[in-house]
N, CA, C and O atoms as a GROMACS GRO file, in nm:
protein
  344
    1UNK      N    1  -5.216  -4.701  -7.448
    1UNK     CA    2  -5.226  -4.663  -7.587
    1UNK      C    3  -5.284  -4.782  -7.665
    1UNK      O    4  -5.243  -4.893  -7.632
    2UNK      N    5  -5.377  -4.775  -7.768
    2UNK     CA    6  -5.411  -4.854  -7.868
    2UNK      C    7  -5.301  -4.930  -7.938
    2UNK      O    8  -5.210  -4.873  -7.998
    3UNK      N    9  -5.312  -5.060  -7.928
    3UNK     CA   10  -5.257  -5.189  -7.967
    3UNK      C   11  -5.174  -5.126  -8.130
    3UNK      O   12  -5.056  -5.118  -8.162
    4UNK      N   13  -5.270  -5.100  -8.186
    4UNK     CA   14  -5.232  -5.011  -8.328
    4UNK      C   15  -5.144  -4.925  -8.360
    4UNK      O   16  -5.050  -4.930  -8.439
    5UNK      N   17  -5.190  -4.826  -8.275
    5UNK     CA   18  -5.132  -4.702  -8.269
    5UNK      C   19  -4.972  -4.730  -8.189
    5UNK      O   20  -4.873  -4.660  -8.212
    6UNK      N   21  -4.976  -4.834  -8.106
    6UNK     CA   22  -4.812  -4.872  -8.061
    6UNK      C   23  -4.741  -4.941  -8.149
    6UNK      O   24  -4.625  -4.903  -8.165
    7UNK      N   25  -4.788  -5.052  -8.224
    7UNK     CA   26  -4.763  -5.108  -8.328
    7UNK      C   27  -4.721  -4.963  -8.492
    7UNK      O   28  -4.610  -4.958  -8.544
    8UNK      N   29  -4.793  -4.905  -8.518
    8UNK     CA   30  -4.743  -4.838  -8.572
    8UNK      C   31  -4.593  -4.743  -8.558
    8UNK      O   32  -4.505  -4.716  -8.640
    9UNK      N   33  -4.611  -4.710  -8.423
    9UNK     CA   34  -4.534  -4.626  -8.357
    9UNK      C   35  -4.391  -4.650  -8.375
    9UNK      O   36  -4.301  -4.579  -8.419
   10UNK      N   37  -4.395  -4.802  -8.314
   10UNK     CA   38  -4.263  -4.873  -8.326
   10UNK      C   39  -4.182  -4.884  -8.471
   10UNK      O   40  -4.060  -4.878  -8.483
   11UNK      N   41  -4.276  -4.902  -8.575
   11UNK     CA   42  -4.279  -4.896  -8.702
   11UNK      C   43  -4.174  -4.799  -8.754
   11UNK      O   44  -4.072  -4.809  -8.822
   12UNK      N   45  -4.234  -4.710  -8.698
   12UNK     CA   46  -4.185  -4.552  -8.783
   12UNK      C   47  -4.066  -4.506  -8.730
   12UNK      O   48  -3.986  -4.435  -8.790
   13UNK      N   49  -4.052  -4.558  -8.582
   13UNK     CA   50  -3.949  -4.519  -8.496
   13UNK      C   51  -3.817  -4.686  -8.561
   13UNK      O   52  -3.698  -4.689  -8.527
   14UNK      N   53  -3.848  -4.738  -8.602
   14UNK     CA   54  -3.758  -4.864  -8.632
   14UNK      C   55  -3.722  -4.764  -8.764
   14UNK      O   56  -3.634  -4.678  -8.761
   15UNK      N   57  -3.784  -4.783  -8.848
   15UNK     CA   58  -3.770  -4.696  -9.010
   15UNK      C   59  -3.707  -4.586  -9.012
   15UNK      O   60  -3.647  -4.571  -9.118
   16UNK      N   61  -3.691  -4.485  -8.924
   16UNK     CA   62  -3.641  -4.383  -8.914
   16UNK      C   63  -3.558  -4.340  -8.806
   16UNK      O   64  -3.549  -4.226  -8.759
   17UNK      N   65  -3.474  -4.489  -8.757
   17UNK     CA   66  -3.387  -4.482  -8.642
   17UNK      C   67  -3.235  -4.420  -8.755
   17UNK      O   68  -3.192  -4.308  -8.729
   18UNK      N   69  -3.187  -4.479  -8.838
   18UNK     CA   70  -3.025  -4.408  -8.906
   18UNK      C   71  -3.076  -4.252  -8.933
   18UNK      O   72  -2.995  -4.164  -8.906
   19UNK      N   73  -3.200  -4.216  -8.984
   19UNK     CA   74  -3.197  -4.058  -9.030
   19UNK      C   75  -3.214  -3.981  -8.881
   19UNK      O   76  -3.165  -3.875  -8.844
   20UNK      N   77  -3.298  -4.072  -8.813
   20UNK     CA   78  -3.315  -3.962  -8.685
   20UNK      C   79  -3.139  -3.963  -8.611
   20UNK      O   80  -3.080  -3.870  -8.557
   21UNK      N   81  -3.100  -4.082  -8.632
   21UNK     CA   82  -2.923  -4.031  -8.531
   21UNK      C   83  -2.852  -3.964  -8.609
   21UNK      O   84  -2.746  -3.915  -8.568
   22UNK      N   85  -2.911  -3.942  -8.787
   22UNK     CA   86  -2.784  -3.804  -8.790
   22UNK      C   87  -2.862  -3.705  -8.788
   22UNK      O   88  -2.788  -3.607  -8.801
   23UNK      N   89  -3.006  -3.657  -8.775
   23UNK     CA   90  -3.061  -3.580  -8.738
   23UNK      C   91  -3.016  -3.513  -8.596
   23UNK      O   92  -3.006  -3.390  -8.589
   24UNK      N   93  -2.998  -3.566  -8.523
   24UNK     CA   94  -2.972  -3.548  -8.323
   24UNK      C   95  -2.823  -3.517  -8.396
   24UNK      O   96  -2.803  -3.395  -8.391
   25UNK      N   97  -2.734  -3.572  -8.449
   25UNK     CA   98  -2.597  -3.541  -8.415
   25UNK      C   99  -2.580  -3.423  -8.508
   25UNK      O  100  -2.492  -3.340  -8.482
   26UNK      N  101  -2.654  -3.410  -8.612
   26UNK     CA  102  -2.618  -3.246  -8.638
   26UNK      C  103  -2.702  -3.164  -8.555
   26UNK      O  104  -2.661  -3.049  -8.566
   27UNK      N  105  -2.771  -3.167  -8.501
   27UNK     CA  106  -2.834  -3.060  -8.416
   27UNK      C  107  -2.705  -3.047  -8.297
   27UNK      O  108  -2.629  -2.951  -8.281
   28UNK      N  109  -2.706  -3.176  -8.222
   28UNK     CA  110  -2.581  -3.209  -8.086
   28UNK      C  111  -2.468  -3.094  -8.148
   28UNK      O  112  -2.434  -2.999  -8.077
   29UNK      N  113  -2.412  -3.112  -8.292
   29UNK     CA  114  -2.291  -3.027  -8.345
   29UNK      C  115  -2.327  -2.881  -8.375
   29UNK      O  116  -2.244  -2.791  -8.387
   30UNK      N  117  -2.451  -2.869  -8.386
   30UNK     CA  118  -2.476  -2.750  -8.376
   30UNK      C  119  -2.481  -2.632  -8.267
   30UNK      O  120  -2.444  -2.514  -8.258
   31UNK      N  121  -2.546  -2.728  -8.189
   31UNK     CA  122  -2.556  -2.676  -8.023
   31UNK      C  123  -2.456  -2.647  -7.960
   31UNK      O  124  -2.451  -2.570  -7.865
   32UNK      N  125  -2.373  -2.705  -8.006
   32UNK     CA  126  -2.216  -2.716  -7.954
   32UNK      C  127  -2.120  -2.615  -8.051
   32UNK      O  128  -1.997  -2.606  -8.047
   33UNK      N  129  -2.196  -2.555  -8.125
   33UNK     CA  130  -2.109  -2.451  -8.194
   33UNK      C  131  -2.005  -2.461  -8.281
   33UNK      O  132  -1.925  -2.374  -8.314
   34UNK      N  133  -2.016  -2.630  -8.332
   34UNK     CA  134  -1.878  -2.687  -8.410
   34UNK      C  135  -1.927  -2.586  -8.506
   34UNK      O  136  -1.882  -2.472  -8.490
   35UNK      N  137  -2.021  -2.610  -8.614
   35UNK     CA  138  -2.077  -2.563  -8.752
   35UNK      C  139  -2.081  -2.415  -8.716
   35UNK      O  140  -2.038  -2.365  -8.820
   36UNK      N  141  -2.099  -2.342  -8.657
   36UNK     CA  142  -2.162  -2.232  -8.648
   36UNK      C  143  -2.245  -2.159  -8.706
   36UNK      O  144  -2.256  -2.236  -8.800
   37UNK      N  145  -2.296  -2.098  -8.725
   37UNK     CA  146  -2.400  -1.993  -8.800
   37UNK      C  147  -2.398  -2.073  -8.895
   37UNK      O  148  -2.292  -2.121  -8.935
   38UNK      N  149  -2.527  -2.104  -8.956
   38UNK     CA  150  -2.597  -2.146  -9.148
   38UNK      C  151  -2.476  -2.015  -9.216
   38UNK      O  152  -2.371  -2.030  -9.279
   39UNK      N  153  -2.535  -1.912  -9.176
   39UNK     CA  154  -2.475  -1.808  -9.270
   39UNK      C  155  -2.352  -1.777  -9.307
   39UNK      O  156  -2.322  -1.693  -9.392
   40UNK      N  157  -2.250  -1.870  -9.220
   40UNK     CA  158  -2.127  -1.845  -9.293
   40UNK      C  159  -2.102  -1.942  -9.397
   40UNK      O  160  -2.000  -1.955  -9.463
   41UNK      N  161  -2.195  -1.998  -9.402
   41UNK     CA  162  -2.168  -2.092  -9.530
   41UNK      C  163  -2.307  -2.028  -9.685
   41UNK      O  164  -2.345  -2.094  -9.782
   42UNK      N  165  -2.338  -1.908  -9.652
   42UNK     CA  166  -2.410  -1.862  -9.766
   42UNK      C  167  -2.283  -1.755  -9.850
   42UNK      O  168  -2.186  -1.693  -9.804
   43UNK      N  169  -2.340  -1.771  -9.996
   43UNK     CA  170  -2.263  -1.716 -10.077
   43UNK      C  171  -2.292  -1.541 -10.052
   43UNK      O  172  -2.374  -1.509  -9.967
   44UNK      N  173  -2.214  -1.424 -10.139
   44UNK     CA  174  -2.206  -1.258 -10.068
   44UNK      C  175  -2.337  -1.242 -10.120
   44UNK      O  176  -2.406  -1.163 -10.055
   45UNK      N  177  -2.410  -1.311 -10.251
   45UNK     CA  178  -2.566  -1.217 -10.239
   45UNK      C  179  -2.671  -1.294 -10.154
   45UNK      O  180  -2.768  -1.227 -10.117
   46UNK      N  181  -2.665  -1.418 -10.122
   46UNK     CA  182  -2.747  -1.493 -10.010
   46UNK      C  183  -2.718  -1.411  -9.904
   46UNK      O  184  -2.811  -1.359  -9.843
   47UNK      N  185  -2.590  -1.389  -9.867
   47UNK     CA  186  -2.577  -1.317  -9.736
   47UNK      C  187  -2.593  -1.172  -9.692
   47UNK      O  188  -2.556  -1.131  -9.582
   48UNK      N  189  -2.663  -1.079  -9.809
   48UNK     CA  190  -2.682  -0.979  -9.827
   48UNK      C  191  -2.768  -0.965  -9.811
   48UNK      O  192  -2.809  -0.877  -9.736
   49UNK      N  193  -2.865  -1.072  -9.894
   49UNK     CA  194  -3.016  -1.104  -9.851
   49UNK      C  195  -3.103  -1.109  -9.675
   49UNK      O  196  -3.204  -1.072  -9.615
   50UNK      N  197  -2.970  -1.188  -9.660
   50UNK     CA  198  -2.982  -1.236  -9.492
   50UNK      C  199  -3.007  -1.118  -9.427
   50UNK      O  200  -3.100  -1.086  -9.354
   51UNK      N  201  -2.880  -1.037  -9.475
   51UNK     CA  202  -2.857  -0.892  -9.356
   51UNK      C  203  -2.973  -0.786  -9.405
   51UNK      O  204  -2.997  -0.698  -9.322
   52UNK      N  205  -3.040  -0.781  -9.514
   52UNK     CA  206  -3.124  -0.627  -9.568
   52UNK      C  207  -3.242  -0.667  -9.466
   52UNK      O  208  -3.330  -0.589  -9.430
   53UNK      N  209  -3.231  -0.801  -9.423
   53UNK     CA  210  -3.395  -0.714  -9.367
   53UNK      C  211  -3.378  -0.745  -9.177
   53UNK      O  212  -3.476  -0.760  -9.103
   54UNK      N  213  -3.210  -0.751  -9.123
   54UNK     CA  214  -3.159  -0.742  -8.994
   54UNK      C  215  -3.183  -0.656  -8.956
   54UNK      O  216  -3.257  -0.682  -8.862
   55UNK      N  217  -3.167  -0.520  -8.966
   55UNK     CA  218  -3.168  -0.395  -8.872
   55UNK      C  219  -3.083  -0.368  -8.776
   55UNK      O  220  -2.970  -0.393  -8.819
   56UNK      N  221  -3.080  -0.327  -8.660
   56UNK     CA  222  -3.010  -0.289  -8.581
   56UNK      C  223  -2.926  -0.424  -8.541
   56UNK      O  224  -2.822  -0.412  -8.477
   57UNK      N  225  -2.978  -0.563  -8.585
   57UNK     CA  226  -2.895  -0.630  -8.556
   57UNK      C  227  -2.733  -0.663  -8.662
   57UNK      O  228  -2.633  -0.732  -8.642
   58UNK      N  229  -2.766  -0.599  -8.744
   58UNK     CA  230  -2.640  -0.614  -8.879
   58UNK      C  231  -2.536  -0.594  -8.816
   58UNK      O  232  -2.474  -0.700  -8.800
   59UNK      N  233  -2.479  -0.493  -8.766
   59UNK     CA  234  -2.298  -0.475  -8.716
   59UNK      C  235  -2.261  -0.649  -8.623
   59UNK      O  236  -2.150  -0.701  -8.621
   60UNK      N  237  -2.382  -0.705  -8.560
   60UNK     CA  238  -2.329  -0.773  -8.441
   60UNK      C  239  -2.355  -0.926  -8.580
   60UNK      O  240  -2.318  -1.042  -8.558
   61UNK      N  241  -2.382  -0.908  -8.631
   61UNK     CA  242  -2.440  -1.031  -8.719
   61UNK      C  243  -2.348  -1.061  -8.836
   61UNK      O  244  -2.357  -1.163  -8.905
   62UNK      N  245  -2.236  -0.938  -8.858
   62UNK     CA  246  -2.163  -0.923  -8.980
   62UNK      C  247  -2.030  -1.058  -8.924
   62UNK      O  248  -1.954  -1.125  -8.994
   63UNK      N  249  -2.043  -1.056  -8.820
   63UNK     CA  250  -1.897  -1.074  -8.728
   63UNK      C  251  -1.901  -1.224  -8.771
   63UNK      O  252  -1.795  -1.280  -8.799
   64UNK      N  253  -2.034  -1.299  -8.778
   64UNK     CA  254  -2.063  -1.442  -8.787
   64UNK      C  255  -2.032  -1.527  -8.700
   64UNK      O  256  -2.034  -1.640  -8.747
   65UNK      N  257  -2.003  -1.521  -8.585
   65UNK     CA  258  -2.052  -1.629  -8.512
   65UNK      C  259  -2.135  -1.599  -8.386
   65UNK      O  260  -2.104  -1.661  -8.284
   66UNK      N  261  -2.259  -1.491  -8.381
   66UNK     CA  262  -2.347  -1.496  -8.305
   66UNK      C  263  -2.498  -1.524  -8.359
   66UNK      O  264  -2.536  -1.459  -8.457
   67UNK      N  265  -2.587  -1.622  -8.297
   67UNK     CA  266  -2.676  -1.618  -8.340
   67UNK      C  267  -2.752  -1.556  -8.346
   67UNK      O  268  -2.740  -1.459  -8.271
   68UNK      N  269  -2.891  -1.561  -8.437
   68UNK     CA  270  -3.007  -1.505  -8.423
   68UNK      C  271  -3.141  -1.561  -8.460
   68UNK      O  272  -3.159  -1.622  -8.566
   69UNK      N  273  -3.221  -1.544  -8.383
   69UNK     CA  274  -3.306  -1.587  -8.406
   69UNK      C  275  -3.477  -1.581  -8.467
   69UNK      O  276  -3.538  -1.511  -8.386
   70UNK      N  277  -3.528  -1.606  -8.526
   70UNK     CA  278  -3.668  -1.492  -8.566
   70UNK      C  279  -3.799  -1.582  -8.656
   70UNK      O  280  -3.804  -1.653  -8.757
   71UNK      N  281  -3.863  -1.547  -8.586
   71UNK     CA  282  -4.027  -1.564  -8.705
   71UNK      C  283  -4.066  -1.460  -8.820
   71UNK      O  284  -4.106  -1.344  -8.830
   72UNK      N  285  -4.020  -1.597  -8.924
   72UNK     CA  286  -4.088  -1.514  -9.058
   72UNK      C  287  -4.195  -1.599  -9.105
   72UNK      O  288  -4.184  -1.721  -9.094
   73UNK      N  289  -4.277  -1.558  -9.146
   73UNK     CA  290  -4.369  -1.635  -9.250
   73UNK      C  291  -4.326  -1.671  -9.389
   73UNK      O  292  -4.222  -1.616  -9.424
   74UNK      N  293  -4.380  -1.747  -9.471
   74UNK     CA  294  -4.333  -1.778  -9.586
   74UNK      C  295  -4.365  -1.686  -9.677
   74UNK      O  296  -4.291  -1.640  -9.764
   75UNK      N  297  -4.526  -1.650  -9.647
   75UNK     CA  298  -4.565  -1.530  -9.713
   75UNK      C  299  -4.527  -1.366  -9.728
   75UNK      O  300  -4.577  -1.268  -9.783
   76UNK      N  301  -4.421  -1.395  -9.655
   76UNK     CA  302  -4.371  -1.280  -9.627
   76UNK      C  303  -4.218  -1.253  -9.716
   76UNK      O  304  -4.169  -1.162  -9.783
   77UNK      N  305  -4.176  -1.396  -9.669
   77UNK     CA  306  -4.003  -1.419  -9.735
   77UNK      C  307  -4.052  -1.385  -9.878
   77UNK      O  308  -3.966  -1.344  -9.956
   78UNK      N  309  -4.225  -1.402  -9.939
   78UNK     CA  310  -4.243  -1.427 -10.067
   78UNK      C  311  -4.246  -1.291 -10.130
   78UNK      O  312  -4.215  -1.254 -10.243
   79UNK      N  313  -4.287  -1.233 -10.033
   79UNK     CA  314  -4.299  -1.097 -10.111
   79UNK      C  315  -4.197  -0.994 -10.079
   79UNK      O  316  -4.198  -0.890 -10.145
   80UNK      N  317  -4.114  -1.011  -9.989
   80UNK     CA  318  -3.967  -0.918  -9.992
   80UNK      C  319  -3.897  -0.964  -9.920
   80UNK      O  320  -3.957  -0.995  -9.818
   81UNK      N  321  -3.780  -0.992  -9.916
   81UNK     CA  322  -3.693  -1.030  -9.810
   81UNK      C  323  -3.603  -0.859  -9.797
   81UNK      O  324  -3.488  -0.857  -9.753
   82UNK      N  325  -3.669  -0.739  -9.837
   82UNK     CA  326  -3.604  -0.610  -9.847
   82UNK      C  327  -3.693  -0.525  -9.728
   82UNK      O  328  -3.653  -0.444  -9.644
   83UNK      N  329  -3.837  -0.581  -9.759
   83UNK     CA  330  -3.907  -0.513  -9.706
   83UNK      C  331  -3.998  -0.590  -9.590
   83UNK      O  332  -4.121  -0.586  -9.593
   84UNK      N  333  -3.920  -0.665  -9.481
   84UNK     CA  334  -4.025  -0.753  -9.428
   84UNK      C  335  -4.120  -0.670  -9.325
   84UNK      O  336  -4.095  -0.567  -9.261
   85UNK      N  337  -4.258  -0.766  -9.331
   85UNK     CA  338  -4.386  -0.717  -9.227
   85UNK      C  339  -4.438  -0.607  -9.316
   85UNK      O  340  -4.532  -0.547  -9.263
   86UNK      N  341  -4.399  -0.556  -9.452
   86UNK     CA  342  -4.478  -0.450  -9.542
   86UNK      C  343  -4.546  -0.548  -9.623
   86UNK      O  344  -4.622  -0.511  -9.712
   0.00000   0.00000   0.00000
């Protein structure tokens, strides 16, 4: 690798060694299922929001501690979170 480009490297990785270890240890606590689901920590119309555009997954999703997972676009969250992919 370029003299530079390692020199930089080290840089960014020195600078952002305390945010990246609580970065890894909330993911580590996540993975591990301490926190569970984002969504049990959203308020009843955030979490209403969450479920209108679930579908067949809502009964198994109401329960809160199974995940799920999914691709949305931003452009999409922008124009309905009622009506997604319309």
């Amino acid at each position: 690798m370029h003299p530079v480009v390692e020199r930089v490297t080290q840089r960014i990785a020195q600078r952002s060694r305390r945010t990246r270890n609580d970065y890894v240890a909330r993911m580590e606590a996540a993975a591990a299922g301490h926190e569970g689901p984002a969504r049990l920590r959203l308020s009843c119309g955030n979490l209403a929001h969450g479920f209108a555009a679930s579908g067949e997954d809502k009964p198994r999703l109401r329960g809160g501690y199974t995940g799920n997972i999914g691709i949305i676009t931003a452009y999409n969250d922008m124009l309905s979170a009622h009506q997604p992919m319309e």
